[in-house]
C-alpha positions in Angstrom: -39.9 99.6 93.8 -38.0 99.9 90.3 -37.4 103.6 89.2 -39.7 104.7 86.6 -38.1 104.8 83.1 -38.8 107.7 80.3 -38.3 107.6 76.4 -36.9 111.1 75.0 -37.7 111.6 71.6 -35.4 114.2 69.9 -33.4 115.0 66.6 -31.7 117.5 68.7 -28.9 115.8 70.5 -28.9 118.6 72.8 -32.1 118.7 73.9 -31.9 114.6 74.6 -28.4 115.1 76.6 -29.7 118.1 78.9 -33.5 116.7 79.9 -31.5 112.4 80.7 -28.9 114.5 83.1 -32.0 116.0 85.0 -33.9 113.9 84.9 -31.6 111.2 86.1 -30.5 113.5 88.7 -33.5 112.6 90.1 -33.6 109.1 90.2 -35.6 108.2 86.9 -34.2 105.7 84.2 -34.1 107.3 80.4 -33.3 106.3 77.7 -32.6 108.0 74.3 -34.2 108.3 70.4 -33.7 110.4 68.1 -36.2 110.2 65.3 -39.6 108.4 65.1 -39.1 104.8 64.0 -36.0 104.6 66.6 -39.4 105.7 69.0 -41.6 102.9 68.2 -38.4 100.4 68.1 -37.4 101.2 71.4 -40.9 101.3 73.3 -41.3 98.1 71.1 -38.5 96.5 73.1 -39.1 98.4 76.3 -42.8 99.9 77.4 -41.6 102.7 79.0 -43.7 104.9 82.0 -43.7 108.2 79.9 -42.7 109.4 76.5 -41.1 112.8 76.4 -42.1 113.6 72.3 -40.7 116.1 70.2 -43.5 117.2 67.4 -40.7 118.8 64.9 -39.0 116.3 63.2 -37.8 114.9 60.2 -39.5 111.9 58.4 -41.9 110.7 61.3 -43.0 113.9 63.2 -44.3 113.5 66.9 -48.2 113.4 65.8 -47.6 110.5 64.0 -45.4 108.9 66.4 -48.3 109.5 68.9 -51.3 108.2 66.2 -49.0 105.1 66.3 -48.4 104.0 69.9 -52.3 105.3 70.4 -53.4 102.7 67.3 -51.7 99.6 69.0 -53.9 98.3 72.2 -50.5 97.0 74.4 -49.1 101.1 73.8 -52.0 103.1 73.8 -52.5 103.8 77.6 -48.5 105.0 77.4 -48.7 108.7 78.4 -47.2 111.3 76.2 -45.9 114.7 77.0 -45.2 116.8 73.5 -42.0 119.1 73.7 -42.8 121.5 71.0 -41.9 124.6 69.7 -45.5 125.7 68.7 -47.2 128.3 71.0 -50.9 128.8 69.3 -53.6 127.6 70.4 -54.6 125.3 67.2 -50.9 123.9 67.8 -51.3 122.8 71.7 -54.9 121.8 70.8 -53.2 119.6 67.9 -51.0 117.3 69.8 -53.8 117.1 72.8 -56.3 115.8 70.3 -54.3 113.2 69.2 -54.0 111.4 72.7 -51.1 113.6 74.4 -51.7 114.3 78.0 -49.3 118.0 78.5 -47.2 119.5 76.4 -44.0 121.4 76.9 -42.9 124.9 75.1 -39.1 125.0 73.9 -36.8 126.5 74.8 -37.3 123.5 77.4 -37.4 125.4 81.3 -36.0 122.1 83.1 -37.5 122.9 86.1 -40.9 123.0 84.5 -40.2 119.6 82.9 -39.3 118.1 85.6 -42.9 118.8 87.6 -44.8 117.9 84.7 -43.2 114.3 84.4 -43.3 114.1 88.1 -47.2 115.0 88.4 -47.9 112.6 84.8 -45.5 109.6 87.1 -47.5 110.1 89.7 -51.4 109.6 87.7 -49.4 106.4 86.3 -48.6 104.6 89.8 -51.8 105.5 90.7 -53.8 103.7 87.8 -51.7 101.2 88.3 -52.2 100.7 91.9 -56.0 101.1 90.1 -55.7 98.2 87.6 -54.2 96.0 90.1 -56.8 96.7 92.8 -59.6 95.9 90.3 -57.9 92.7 89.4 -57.6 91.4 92.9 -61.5 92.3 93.2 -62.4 90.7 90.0 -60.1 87.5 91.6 -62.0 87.9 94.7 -65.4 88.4 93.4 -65.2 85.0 91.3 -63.4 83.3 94.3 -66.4 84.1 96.4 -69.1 83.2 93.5 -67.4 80.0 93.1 -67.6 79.3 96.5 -71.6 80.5 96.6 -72.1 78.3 94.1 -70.4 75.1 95.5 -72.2 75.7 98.6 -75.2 76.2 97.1 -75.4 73.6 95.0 -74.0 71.2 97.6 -77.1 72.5 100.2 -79.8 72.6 97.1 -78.7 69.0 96.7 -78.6 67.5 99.8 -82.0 69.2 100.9 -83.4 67.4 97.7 -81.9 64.2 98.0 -82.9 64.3 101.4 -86.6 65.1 100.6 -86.5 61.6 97.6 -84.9 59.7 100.6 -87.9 60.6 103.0 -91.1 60.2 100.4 -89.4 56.7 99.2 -89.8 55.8 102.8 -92.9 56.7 102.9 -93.6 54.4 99.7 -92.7 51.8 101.2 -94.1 52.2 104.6 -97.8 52.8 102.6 -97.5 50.4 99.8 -100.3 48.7 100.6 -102.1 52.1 100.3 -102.1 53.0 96.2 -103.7 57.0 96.7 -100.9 57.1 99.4 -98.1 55.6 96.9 -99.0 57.8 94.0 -99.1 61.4 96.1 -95.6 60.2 97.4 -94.2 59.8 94.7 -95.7 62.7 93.1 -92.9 64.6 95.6 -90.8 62.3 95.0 -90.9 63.3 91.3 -91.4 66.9 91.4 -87.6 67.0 93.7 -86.3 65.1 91.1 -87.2 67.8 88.3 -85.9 70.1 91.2 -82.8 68.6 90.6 -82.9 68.2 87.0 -83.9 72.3 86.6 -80.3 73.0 89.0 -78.4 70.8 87.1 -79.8 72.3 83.6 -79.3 75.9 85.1 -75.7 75.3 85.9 -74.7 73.9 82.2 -76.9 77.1 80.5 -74.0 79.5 82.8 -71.3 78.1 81.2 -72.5 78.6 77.4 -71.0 82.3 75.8 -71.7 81.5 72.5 -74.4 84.0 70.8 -77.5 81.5 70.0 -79.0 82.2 66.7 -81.7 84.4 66.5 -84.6 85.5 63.9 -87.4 87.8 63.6 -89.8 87.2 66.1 -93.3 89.6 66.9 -92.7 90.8 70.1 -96.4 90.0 71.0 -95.5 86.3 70.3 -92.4 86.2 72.6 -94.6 87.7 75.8 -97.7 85.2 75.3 -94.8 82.6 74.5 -92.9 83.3 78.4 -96.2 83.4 80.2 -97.3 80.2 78.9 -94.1 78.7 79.6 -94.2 80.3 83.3 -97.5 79.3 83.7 -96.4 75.2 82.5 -93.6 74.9 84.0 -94.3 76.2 87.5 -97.9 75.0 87.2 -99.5 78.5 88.3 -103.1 79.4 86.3 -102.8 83.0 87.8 -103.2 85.5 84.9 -100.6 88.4 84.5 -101.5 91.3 83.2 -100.6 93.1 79.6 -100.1 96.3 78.5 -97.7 96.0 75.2 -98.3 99.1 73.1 -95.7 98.0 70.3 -98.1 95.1 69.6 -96.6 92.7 67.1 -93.2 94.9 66.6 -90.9 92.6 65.6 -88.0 91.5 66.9 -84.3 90.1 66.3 -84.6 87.1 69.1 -84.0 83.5 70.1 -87.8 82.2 71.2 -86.5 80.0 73.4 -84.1 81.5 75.8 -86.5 84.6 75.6 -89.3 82.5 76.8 -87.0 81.0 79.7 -85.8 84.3 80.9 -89.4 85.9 81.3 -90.4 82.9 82.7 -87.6 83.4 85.4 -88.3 86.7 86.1 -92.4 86.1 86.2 -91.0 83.5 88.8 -89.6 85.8 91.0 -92.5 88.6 90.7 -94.9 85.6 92.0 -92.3 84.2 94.8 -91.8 88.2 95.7 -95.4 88.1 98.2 -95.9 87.0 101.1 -99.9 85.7 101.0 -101.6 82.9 102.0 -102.6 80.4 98.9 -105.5 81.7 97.0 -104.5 85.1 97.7 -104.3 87.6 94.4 -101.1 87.8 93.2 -100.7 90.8 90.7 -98.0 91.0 88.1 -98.5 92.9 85.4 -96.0 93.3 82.2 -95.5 97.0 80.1 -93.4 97.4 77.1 -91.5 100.4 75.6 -89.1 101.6 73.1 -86.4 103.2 74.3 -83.2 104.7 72.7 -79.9 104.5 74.0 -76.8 106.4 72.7 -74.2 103.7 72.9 -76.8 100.5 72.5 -79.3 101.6 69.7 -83.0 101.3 69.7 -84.1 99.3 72.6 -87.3 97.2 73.4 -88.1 97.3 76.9 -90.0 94.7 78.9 -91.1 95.8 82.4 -92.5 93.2 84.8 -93.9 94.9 87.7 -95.1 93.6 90.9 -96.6 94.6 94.3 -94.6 91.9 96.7 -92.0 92.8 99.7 -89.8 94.4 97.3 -85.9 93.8 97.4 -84.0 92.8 100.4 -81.9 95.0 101.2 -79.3 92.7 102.8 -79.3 91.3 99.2 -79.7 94.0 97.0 -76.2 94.6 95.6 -75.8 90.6 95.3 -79.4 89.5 93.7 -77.7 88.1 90.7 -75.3 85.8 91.7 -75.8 82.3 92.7 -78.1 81.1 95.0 -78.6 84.3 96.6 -82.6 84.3 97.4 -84.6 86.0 100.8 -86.8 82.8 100.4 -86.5 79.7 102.2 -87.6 77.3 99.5 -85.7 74.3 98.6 -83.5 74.4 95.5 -83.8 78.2 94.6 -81.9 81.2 94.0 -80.2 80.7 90.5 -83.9 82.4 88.4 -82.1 85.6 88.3 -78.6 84.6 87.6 -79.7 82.5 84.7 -82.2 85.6 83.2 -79.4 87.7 83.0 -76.6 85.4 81.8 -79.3 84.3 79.0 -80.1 87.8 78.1 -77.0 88.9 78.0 -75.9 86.3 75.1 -78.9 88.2 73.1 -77.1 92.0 73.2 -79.7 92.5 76.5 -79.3 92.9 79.6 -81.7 92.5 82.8 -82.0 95.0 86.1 -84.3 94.8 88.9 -85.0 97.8 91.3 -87.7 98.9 93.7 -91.1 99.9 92.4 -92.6 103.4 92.9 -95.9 102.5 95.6 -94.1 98.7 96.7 -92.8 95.8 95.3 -90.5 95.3 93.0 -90.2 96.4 88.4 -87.6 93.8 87.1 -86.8 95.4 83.8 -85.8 93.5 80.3 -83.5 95.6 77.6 -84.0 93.6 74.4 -82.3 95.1 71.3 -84.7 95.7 68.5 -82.1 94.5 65.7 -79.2 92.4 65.4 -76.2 95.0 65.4 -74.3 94.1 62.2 -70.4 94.1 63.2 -68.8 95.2 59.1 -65.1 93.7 59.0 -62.9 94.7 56.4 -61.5 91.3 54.5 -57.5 92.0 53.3 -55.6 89.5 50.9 -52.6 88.3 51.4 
């Protein structure tokens, strides 16, 4: 392990020559500047662990230094210890507020200098070991989605290949028998979509790219993704509507809206456990909501009274092919809502509901956020 190199910033020759002795004494690399610009130049050429920053000097005084290396992303998360000469509180409170993590009094007690860089040394190895921890879960994370997906698309497949492979046989061992041929290859058909639906799904995870959207009655977008779940999956059951913003409009894209409340009215139905015929209710509420960092917020809640979430699966229910059902050629509703949503400013959770079941929730922003860049000219 390399030792840990510190920047001393001082017009005081001094001051540099008696904090590099001890502080070299101990094993730590330093290395010397003596106004502000030779401060950025030098962490410029070589990111040090700490700065040690004098407020007091000429030119470029610390707090600007410190505004500086704060204002550029690949310096900001550079700690910075202020040596300074100021004892008030407004002072101290000064050099804190601009991104300093301690300060240091002069005259300098070397001792006391020494602890503090040792105890700010020891927060940076430890965010480091941090970053790097997170990265090799991030790494792992996708390593293991990738391979969820491979070998679910690879099962999904196979299961309906297999399923057109055994109706065609059964075409052609009844094709003297027309109602026979026809219900055949009505399966036959309906894997096929099965097919066409994963191979759609897995080309709408790929695209980042914000879709245009335009004002839309909110109203219009829930009758819009029931009619679309009750089409594409072929299911006449009504679902219930309590939407007390009426026609509030929106900032949305119709179709991927309608596509992700289909999904998620999907996996309300697929959520029970009852024999065919059997009620089914899935009811949908609306809110408006505010959120500090977000904005104003439309809410969609879809609410149901099925087994509720798995808890073998709970932390995982939106990544690929992850399902507690044993259908053929399911498990990517979920990831798709929330990828699709997502590309609108939203985002999509699912939890247990109060009394049983499940309340998948839908966090639409009301407006399109306007992002204001400043043009310059050359």
């Amino acid at each position: 392990m390399s030792a840990p190199n510190i920047l001393v910033v001082d017009d005081q020759p001094i001051n540099v020559q008696l904090l590099k002795r001890k502080l070299e004494r101990e094993g730590i690399q330093v290395t010397a500047a003596y106004n502000g610009m030779e401060a950025l130049q030098s962490v410029a050429a070589n990111k040090p662990d700490l700065i040690l920053l004098d407020v007091m000097m000429p030119d470029m005084d610390g707090i600007e230094v410190c505004q500086r290396l704060q204002a550029n992303e690949d310096t900001r998360s550079i700690p910075v210890i202020f040596i300074t000469a100021r004892t008030s509180k407004e002072g101290k409170l000064e050099g804190l507020g601009v991104g300093a993590v301690d300060y240091i009094t002069k005259p300098i007690d070397l001792d006391e200098t020494l602890a503090r860089v040792q105890t700010q040394l020891r927060f940076v190895t430890i965010n480091r070991e941090m970053v790097d921890l997170q990265r090799r879960l991030v790494e792992a994370r996708r390593a293991a989605t990738i391979g969820a997906v491979t070998q679910g698309i690879a099962h999904n497949l196979n299961n309906l290949l297999g399923v057109v492979i055994g109706y065609l046989e059964l075409v052609k061992a009844y094709y003297d028998k027309p109602e026979q041929v026809k219900k055949n290859a009505q399966h036959v058909e309906d894997a096929v979509e099965r097919i066409v639906s994963i191979i759609k799904q897995l080309s709408s995870l790929v695209v980042k790219i914000r879709p245009p959207l335009s004002k839309t009655s909110l109203q219009t977008l829930i009758d819009g993704g029931i009619q679309r779940f009750q089409t594409e999956y072929r299911i006449t059951a009504p679902i219930t509507v309590t939407n007390p913003l009426g026609e509030l409009a929106i900032d949305s894209n119709i179709e991927i809206f309608e596509e992700v409340l289909a999904k998620v009215l999907m996996n309300a139905w697929e959520s029970y456990d009852t024999r065919p015929g059997e009620p089914r209710p899935i009811w949908i509420n609306t809110a408006l909501i505010e959120k500090p960092k977000d904005g104003k917020l439309v809410q969609i809640i879809v609410g149901d009274q099925g087994r509720g979430l798995d808890p073998e699966i709970r932390d995982h229910i939106f990544e690929p092919f992850i399902s507690s059902k044993n259908t053929v050629g399911v498990g990517m509703g979920l990831t798709v809502a929330r990828h699709a949503l997502r590309n609108l400013g939203g985002e999509v959770t699912i939890s247990d509901r109060p009394g049983g079941g499940t309340q998948t929730i839908l966090d639409h922003l009301l407006e399109k956020r306007v992002r204001r860049e400043v043009m310059h000219d050359d």
